[in-house]
C-alpha positions as CSV (number, residue, x, y, z in Angstrom):
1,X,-5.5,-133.8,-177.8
2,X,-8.0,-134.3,-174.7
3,X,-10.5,-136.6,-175.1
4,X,-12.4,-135.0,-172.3
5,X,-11.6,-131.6,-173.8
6,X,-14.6,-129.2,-172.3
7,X,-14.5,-131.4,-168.7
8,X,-11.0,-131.9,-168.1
9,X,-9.3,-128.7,-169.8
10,X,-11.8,-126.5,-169.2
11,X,-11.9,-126.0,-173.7
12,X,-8.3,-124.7,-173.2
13,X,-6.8,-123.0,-175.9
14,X,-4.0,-125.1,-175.0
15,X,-5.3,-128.3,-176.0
16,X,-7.5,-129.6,-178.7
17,X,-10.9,-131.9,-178.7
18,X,-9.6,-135.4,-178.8
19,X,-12.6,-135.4,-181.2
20,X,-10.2,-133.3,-184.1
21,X,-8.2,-137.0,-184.2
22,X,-9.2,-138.5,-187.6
23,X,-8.3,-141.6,-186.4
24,X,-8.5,-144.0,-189.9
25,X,-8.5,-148.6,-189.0
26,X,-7.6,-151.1,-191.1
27,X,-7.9,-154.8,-191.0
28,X,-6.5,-156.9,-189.0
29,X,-3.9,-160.1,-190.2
30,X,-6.5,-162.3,-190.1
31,X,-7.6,-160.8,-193.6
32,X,-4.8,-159.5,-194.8
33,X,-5.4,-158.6,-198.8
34,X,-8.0,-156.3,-197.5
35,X,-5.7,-155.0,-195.0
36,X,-3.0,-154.1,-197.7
37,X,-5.1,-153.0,-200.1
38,X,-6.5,-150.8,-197.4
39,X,-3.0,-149.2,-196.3
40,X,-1.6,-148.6,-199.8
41,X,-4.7,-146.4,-200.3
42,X,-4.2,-144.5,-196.6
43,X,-0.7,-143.6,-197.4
44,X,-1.1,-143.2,-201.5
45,X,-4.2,-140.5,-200.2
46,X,-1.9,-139.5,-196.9
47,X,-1.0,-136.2,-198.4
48,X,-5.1,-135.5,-199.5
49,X,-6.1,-136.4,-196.0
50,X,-3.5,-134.3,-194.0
51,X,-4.4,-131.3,-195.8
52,X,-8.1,-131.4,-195.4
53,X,-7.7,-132.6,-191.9
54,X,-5.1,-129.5,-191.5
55,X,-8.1,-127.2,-192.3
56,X,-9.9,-128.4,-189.5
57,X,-7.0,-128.9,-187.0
58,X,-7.2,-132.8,-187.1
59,X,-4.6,-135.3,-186.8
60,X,-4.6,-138.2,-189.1
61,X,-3.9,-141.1,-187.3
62,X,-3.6,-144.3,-189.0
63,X,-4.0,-148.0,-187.4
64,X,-1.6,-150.4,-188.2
65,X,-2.4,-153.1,-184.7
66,X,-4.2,-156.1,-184.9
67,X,-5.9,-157.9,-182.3
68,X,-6.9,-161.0,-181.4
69,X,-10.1,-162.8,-183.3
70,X,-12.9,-163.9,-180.8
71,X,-12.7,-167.5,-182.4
72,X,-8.9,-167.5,-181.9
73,X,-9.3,-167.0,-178.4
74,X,-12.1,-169.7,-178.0
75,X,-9.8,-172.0,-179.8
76,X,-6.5,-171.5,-177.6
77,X,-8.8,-171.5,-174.6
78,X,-9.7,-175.1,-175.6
79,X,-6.4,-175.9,-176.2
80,X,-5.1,-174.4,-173.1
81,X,-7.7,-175.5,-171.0
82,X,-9.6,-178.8,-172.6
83,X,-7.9,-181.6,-172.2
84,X,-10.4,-183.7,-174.1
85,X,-10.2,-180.6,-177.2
86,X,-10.8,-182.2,-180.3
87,X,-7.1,-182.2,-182.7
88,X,-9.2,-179.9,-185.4
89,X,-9.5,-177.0,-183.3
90,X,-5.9,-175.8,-183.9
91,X,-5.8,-176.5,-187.8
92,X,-9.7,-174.6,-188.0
93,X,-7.9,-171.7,-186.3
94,X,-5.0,-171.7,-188.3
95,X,-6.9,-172.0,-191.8
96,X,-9.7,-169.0,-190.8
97,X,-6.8,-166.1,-190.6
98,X,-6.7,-166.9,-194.5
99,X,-3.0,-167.6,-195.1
100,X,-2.0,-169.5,-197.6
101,X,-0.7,-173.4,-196.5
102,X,-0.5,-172.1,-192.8
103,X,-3.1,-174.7,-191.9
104,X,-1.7,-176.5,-188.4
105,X,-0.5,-173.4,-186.5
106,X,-2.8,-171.5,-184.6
107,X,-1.0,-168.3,-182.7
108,X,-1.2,-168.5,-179.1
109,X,-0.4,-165.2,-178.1
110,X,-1.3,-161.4,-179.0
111,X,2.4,-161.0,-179.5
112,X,2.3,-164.1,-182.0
113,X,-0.6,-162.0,-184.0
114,X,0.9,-158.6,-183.8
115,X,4.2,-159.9,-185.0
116,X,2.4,-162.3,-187.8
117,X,1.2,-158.6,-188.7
118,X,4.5,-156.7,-189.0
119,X,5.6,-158.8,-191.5
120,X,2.8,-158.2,-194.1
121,X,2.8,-154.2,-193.1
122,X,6.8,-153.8,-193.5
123,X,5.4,-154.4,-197.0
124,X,3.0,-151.6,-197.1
125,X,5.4,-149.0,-195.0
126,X,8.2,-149.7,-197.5
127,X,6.4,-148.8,-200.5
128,X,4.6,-145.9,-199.1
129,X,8.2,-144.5,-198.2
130,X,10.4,-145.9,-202.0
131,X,6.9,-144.8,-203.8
132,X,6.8,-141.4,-202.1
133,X,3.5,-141.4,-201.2
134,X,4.0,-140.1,-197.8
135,X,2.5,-141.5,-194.2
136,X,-0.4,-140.3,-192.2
137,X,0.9,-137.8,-189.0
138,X,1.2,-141.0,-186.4
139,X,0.6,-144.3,-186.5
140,X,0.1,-147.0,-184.2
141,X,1.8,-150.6,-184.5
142,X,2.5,-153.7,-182.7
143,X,5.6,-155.4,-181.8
144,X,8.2,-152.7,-181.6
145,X,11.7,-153.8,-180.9
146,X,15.0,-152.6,-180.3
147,X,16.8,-150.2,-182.5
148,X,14.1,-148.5,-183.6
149,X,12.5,-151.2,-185.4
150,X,9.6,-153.9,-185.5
151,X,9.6,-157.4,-184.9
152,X,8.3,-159.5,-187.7
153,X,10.7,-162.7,-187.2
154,X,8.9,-165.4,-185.4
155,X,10.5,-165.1,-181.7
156,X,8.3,-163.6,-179.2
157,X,9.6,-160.1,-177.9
158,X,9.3,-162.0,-174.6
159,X,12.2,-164.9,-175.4
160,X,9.8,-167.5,-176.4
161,X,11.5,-169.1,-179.4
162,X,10.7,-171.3,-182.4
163,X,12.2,-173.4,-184.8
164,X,12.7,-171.4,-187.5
165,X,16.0,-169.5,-189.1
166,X,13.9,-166.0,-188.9
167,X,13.7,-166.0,-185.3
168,X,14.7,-162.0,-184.6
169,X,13.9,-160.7,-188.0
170,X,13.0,-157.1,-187.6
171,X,12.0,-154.1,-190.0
172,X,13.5,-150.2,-189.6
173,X,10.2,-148.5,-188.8
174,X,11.2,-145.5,-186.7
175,X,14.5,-145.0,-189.3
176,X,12.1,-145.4,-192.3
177,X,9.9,-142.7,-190.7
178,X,12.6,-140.0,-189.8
179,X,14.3,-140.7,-193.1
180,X,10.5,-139.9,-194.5
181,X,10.7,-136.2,-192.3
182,X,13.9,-135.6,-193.7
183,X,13.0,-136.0,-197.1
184,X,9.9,-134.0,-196.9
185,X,12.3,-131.2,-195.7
186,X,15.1,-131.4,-197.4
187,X,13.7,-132.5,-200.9
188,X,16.4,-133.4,-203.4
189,X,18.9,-131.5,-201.8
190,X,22.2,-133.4,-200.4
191,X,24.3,-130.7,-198.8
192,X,25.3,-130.7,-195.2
193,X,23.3,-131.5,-192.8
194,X,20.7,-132.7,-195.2
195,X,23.0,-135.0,-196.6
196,X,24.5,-136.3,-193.3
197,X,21.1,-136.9,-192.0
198,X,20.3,-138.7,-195.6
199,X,23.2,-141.1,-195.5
200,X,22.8,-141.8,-191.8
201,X,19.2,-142.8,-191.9
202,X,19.8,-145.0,-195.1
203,X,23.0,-147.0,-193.3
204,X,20.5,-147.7,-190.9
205,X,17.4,-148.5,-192.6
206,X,20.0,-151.0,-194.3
207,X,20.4,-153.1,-191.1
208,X,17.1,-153.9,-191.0
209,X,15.4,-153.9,-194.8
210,X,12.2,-155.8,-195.8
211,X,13.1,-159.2,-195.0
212,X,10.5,-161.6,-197.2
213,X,10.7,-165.9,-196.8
214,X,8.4,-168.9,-197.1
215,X,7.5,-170.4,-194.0
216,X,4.8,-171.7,-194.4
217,X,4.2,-173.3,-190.9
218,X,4.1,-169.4,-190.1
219,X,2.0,-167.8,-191.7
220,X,5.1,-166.4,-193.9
221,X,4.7,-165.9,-197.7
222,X,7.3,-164.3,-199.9
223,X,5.4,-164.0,-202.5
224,X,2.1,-163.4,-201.0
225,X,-0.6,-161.1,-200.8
């Protein structure tokens, strides 16, 4: 896909208009029941959307990032920069992503948000792949981490720590989408390499399942959206 198709490749048969991507948002953390509610339908409609796309040569490409809100930035700006910042701007930051009882901590970082993220969308990619309602044909997500999977414990992928006990918590995104391939083409069937590849992937999703705690300091509900 070429998003100067006709300039740069000359409308090549070889390539596609960068135009065919139906490429689907969501929200962002900062309103997170909308954002869930939004994925379950994306990945409950997935199969739907790939075959009408399919008529058309599209690519369905779903959004799972997050960015930063303009008035977190102002607020960690003051912090950062403000000596004389008044001690409400970090608890008004913390209270507008919505989350319940996180009312002190304001993320710093992008990394902070994208990781906040993760943890409410394990939620979402979980079900979609236990429910069988499939996945859109890429996706694009924040904090990935070793092993194939993404970070949604509370350590920065750079090393910055904090005080929790859920510092390197992780989710098996990549596992959880080949294991999603496989099914699709091996169905129920368990015999050699379909079975191999079935047991494989499942070991491995186990190292790093859903992983759901109160902390509330966080931003992290068990029990919540």
């Amino acid at each position: 896909y070429a998003t100067d198709y006709v300039e740069f490749t000359g409308s090549s048969n070889f390539a596609l208009d960068g135009k065919l991507v139906d490429n689907q948002l969501g929200s962002s953390v900062d309103e997170e029941e909308s954002a869930i509610a939004s994925e379950r339908a994306a990945f409950q409609g997935s199969a739907a959307t790939k075959a009408s796309d399919k008529k058309e040569r599209k690519l369905f490409l779903r959004s799972m990032a997050t960015s930063s809100p303009g008035w977190q930035v102002e607020a960690m700006a003051d912090i950062t920069f403000n000596p004389l910042h008044s001690d409400d701007v970090a608890s008004d930051c913390a209270k507008q992503f919505g989350i319940p009882n996180m009312t002190e901590w304001c993320p710093p970082t992008l990394q902070d948000i994208g990781q906040l993220a993760n943890y409410y969308k394990q939620i979402t990619l979980e079900e979609a792949y236990v429910n069988g309602w499939g996945f859109p044909n890429a996706i694009y997500i924040d904090g990935l981490d070793w092993d194939g999977t993404i970070r949604t414990g509370t350590q920065l992928l750079n090393g910055r720590k904090r005080d929790t006990d859920h510092n390197t918590d992780a989710y098996a995104y990549a596992d959880t989408m080949v294991a999603w391939n496989v099914q699709v083409a091996c169905g129920d069937s368990t015999d050699g390499t379909c079975g191999d590849l079935k047991t494989t992937l499942e070991t491995r999703r186990a190292k790093h399942p859903v992983a759901r705690w109160d902390d509330h300091a966080y931003g992290r509900q068990a029990s919540w959206p």
